[in-house]
C-alpha positions as CSV (number, residue, x, y, z in Angstrom):
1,X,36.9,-19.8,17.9
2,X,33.0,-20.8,18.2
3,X,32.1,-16.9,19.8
4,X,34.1,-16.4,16.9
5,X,31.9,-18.2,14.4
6,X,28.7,-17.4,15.8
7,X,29.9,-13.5,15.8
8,X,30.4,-14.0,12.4
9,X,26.9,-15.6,11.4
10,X,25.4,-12.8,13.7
11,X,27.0,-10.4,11.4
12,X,26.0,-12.0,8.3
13,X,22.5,-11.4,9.3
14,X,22.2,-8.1,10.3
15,X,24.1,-7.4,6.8
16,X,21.6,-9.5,5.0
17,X,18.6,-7.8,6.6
18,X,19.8,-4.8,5.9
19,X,19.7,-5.3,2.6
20,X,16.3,-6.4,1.8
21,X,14.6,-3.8,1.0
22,X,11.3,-3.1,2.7
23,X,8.4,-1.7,2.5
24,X,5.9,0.6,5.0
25,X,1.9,1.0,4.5
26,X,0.4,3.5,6.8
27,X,-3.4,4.3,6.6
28,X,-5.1,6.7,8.5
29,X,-9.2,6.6,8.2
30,X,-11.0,9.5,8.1
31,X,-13.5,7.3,9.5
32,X,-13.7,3.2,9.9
33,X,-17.4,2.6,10.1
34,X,-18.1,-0.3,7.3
35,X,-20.7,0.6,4.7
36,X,-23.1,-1.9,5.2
37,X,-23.4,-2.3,8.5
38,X,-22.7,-0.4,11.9
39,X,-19.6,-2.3,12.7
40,X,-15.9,-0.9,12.3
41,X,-12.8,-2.2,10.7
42,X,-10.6,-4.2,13.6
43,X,-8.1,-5.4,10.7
44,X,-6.8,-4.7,7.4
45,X,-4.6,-7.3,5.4
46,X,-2.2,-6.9,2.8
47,X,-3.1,-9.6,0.2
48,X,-1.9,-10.7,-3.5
49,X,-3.7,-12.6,-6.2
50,X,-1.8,-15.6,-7.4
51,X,-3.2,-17.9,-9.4
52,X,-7.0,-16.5,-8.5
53,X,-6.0,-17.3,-5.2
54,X,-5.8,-14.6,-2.8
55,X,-2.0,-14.7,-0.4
56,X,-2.1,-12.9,2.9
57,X,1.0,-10.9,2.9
58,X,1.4,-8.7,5.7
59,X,-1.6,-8.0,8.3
60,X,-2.5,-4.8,10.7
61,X,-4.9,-4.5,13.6
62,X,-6.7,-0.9,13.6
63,X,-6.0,1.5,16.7
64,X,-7.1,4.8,16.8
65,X,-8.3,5.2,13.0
66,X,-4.6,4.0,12.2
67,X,-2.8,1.1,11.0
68,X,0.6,-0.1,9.5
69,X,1.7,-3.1,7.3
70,X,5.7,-3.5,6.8
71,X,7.6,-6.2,5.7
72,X,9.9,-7.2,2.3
73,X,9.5,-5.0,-0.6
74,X,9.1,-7.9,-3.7
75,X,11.8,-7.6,-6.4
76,X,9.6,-6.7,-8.6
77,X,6.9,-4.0,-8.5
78,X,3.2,-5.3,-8.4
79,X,-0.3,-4.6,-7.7
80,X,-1.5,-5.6,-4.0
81,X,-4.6,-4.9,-2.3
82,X,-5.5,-3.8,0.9
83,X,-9.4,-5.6,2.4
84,X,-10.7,-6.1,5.4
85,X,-13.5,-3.6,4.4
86,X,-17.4,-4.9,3.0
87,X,-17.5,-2.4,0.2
88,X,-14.1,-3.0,-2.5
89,X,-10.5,-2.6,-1.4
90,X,-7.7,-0.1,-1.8
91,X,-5.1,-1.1,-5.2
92,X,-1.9,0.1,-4.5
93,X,1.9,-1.3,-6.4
94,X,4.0,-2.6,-3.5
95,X,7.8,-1.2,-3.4
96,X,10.5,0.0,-1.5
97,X,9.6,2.5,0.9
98,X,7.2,4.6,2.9
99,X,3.2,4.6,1.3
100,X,0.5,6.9,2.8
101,X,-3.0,6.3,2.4
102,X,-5.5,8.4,3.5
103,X,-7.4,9.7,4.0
104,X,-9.7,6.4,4.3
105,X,-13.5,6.4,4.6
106,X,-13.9,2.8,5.5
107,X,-17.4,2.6,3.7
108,X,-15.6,3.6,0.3
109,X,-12.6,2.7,0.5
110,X,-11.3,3.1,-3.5
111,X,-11.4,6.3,-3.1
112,X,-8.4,7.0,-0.7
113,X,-6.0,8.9,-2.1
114,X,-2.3,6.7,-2.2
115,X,1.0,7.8,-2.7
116,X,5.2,8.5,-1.1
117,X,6.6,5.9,-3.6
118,X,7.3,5.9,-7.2
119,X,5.1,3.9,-8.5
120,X,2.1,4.3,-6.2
121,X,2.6,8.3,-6.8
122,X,2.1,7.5,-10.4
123,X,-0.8,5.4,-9.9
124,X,-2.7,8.2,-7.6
125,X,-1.7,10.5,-11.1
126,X,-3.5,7.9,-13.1
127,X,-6.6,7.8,-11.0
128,X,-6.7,11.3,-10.6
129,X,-6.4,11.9,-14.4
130,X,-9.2,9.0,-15.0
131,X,-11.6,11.5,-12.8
132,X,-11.1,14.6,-14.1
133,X,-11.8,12.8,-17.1
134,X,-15.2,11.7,-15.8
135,X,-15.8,15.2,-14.5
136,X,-15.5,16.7,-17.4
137,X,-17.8,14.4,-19.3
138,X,-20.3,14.3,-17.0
139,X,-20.3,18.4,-17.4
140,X,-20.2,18.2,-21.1
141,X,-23.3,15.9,-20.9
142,X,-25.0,18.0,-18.7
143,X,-25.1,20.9,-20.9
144,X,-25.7,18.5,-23.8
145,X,-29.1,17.3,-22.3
146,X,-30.0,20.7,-20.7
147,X,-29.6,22.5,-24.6
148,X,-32.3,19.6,-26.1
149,X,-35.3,21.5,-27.4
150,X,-38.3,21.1,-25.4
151,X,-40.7,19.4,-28.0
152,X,-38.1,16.5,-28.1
153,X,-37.7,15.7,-25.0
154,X,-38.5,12.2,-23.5
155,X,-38.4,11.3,-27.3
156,X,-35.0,9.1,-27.1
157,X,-34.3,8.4,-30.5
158,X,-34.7,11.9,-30.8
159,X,-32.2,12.9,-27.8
160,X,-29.7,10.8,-29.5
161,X,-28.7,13.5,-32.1
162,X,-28.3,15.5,-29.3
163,X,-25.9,13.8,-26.9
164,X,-24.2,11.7,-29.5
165,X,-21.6,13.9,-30.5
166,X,-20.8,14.6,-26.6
167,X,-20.5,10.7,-26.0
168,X,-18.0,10.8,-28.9
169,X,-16.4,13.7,-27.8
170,X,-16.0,12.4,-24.2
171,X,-14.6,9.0,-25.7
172,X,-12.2,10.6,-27.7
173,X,-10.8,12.7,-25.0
174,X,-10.3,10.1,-22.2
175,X,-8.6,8.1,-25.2
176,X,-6.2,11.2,-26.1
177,X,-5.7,12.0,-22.3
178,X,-4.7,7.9,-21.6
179,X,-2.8,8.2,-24.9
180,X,-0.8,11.1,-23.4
181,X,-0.5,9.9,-19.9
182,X,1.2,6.5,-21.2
183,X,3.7,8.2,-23.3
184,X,4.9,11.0,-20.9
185,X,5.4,7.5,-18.6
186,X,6.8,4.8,-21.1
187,X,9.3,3.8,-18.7
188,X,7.6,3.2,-15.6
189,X,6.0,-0.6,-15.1
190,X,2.8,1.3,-14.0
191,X,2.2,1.9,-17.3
192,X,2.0,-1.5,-18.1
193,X,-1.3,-2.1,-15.5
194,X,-2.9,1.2,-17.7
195,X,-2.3,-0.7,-20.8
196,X,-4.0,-3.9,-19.3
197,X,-7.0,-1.8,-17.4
198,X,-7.5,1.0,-20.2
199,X,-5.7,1.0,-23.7
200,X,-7.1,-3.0,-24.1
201,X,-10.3,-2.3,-23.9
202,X,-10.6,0.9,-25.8
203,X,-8.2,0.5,-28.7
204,X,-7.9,-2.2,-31.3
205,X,-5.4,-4.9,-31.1
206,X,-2.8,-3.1,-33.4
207,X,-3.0,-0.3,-31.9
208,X,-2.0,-2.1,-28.2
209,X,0.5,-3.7,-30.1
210,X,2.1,-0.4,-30.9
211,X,1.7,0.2,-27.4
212,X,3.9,-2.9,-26.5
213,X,6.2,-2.5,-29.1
214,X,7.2,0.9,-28.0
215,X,7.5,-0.4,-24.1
216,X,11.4,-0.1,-23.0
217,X,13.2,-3.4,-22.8
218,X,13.8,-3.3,-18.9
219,X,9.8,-3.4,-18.7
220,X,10.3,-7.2,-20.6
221,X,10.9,-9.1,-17.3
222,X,7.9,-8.2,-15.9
223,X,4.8,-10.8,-15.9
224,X,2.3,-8.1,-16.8
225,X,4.5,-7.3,-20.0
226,X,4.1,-11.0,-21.0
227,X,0.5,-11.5,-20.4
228,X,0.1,-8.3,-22.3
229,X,2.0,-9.9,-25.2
230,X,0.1,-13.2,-24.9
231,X,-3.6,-11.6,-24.8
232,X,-2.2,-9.4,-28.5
233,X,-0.9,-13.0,-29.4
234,X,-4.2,-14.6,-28.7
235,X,-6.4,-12.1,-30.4
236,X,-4.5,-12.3,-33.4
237,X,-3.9,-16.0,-33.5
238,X,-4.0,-17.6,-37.0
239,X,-1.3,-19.5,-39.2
240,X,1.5,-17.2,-39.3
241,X,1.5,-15.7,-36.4
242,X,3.6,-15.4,-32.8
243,X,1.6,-18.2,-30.6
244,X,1.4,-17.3,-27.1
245,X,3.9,-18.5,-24.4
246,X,2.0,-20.7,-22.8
247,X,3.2,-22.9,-19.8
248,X,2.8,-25.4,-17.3
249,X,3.9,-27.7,-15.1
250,X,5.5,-31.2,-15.8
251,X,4.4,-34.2,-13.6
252,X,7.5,-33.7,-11.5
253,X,7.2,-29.7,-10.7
254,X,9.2,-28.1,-13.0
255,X,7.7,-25.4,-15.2
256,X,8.3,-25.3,-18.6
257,X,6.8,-22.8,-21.3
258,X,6.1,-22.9,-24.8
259,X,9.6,-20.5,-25.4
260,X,12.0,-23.2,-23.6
261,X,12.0,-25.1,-27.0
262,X,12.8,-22.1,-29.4
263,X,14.3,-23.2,-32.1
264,X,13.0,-26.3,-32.0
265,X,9.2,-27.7,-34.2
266,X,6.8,-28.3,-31.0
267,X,3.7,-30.1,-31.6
268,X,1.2,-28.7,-29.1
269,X,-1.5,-31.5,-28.1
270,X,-4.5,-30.0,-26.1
271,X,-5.6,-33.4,-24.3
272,X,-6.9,-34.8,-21.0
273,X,-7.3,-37.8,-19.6
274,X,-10.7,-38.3,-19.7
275,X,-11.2,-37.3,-23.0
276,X,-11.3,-40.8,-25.7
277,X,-11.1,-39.4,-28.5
278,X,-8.1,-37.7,-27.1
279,X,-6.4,-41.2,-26.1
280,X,-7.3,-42.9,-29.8
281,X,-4.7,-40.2,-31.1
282,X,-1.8,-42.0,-28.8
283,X,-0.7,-44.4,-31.2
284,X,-0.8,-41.7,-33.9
285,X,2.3,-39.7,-31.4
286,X,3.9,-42.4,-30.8
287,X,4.3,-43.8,-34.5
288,X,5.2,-40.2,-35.3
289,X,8.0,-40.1,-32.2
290,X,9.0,-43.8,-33.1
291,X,11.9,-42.6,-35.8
292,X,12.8,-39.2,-33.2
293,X,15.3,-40.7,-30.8
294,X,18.3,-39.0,-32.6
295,X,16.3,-36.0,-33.1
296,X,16.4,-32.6,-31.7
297,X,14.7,-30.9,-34.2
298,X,11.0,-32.2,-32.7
299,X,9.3,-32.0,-29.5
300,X,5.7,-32.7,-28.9
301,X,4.2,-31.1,-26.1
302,X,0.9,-32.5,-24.2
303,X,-1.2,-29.7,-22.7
304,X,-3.3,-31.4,-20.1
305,X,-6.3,-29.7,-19.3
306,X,-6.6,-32.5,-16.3
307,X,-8.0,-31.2,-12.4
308,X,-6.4,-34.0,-10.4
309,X,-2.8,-34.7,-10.9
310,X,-3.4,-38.5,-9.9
311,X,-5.7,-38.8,-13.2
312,X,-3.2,-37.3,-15.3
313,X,0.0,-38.6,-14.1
314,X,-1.6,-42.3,-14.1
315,X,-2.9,-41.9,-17.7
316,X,1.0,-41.0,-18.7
317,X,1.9,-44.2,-17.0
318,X,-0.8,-46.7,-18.0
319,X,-0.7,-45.8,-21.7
320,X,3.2,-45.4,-21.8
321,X,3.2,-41.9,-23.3
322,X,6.8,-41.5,-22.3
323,X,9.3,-40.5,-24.9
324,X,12.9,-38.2,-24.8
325,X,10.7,-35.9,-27.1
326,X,7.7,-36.4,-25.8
327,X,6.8,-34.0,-22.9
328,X,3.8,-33.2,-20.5
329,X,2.7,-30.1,-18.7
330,X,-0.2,-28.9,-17.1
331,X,-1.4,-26.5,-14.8
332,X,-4.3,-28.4,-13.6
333,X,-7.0,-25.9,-13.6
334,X,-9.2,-27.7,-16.4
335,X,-10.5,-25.6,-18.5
336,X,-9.6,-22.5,-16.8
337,X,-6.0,-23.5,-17.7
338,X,-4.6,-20.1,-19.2
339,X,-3.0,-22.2,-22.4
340,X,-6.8,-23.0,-23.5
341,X,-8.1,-19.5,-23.0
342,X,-5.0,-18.1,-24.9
343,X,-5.3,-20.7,-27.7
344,X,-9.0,-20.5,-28.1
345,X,-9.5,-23.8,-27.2
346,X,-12.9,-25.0,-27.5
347,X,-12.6,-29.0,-27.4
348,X,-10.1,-31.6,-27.0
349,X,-8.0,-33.3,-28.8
350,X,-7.1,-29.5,-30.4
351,X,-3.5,-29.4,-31.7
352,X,-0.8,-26.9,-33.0
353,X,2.0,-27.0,-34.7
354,X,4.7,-24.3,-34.1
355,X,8.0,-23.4,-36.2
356,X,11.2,-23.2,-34.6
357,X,10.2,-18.9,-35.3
358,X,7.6,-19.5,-32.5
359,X,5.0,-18.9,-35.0
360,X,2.3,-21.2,-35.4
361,X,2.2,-23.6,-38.7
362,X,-0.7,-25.2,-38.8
363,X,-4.0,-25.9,-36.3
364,X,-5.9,-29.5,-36.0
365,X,-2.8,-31.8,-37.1
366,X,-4.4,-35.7,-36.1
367,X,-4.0,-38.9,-36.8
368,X,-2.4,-40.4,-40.1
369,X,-1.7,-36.8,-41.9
370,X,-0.3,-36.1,-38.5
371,X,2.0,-38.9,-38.6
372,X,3.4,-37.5,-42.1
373,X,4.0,-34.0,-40.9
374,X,5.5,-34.6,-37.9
375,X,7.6,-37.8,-39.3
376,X,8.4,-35.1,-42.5
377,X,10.0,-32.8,-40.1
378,X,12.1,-35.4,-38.4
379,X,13.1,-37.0,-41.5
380,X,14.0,-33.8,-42.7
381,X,16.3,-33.1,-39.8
382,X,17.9,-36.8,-40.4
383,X,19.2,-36.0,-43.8
């Protein structure tokens, strides 16, 4: 009965490794002398930005101009980078499967060509499309500046009738050929890294919004389709509109976002503990919360924009800022916190007050007319 047992545990292993899906990375250099100096690569890593932090993922020692990284494909497909070079890295979207890079010139290494998967054969279109692009303008400005009459010539306001209408011209075709590129490719979560890289920082807000709006619904799950939605959000942010889904952490590790309380009025309070005129504005939340405890309606959420935990959490504890409705998050990261960058936070105590719609009500709610609103929505609710 126990060979039995352990047969079957055995079994259950190799069927759940075979399952995983995993992924391959081999590079082959054309040559692996560095750029800035007369060493050679010995190793390449596989790494991934989380959190501005870079994760070592898989790593590969370099033998005869050749290396390989395997492990388990992510459920998701993502943007990775190769280093272990002096001069950049090589991008590539890790999935399922066999990539090929190469080849690799060690001293420039963006320029290797990638591809064998889905997505990274996508990505290589992308690039590919992006230089053609800057080929062609590069020619068009060539002849531009070679057809400027003589007598003009080192005169720059002068050149500028001249080349002008080529810069615009060259704009307006790398905005067409992007244009294109994303819509023959809607359904493919590369698309949503072009939108990010290119389409943001060319077009106008609306215009990426029609961008998003027309991205498939599978494409939702992803994290770069939210932080795509949240930098729209936070351009356009004013009374009326979506507010960004910010999140955090609560003192005891669970992560919460702005969306958990949908449905729900959420009284965002950008705070820290540090910050006094942040902590004369507690015994404006807690009269507001005092009438709440059979409430559902209300939650006020305290945005921390705290670096140590132990200041924060002690600050929740010494001034009593505990309350069913009352709830604290933070990511710790001061104020690099996303929620300040993506509410346009400038100085604390900053407030917001969202609708159950997840639109945003009202900014810079505090003290005494505070109180009313908040107590307003409660009361409303108890009726």
């Amino acid at each position: 009965m126990k060979r039995l047992f352990v047969l079957i545990l055995a079994v259950t292993a190799i069927l759940a490794t075979a399952q995983e899906k995993r992924f391959v990375i081999k590079g082959e250099m054309s040559s692996d002398k560095l750029c800035y100096s007369d060493e050679t690569v010995k190793e390449v890593r596989l790494e991934q930005s989380v959190d501005g932090q870079k994760v070592l993922i898989a790593s590969s020692k370099v033998e005869n101009n050749k290396f390989v990284l395997e492990g388990i494909a992510p459920e998701m497909l993502g943007l990775y980078e190769i280093t272990g070079f002096d001069n950049g890295c090589i991008q590539i979207f890790l999935e399922e499967g066999e990539i090929n890079i190469g080849p690799i010139d060690a001293a420039y290494p963006v320029a290797a060509k990638i591809g064998g998967t889905p997505g990274n054969d996508m990505y290589q279109a992308y690039i590919d499309l992006n230089n053609k692009c800057i080929r062609e303008s590069k020619e068009r400005m060539k002849i531009a500046t070679e057809n400027i009459p003589a007598d003009i010539k080192g005169d720059q306001e002068a050149e500028l009738k001249f080349t002008s209408p080529t810069f615009y011209v060259n704009n307006l075709h790398f905005k067409v050929a992007v244009i294109d590129f994303v819509y023959k490719n809607l359904d493919s979560p590369i698309v949503l890294y072009i939108i990010k890289y290119a389409i943001i920082p060319t077009f106008t807000t609306d215009i990426v919004q029609e961008f998003l709006d027309a991205v498939p619904e599978d494409l939702h799950k992803y994290a770069m389709y939210k932080e795509l939605v949240n930098e729209v959000r936070s351009a356009k942010l004013k009374v009326g509109s979506a507010a960004p889904d910010i999140s955090g952490f609560t003192p005891d590790g669970k992560e919460l976002t702005l969306s958990d309380f949908r449905g729900k009025y959420v009284f965002i309070d950008f705070w820290a503990s540090w910050c006094g005129p942040c902590r004369r504005e507690i015994p404006y939340l807690k009269e507001a919360l005092a009438n709440s405890d059979n409430s559902e309606n209300l939650v006020v959420l305290s945005y921390s924009i705290d670096n140590e935990r132990d200041a924060w959490v002690n600050c929740i504890e010494k001034n009593g800022l505990v309350h069913k409705n009352w709830i604290h998050i933070s990511t710790l990261k001061g104020w690099n916190s996303e929620g300040t960058k993506l509410f346009n936070v400038k100085g604390v105590p900053f407030t917001a007050l969202i609708g159950p719609d997840g639109n945003v009500i009202e900014f810079g709610l505090r003290g005494e007319e505070m109180v009313k609103k908040l107590k307003g929505i409660v009361d409303g609710a108890n009726k």
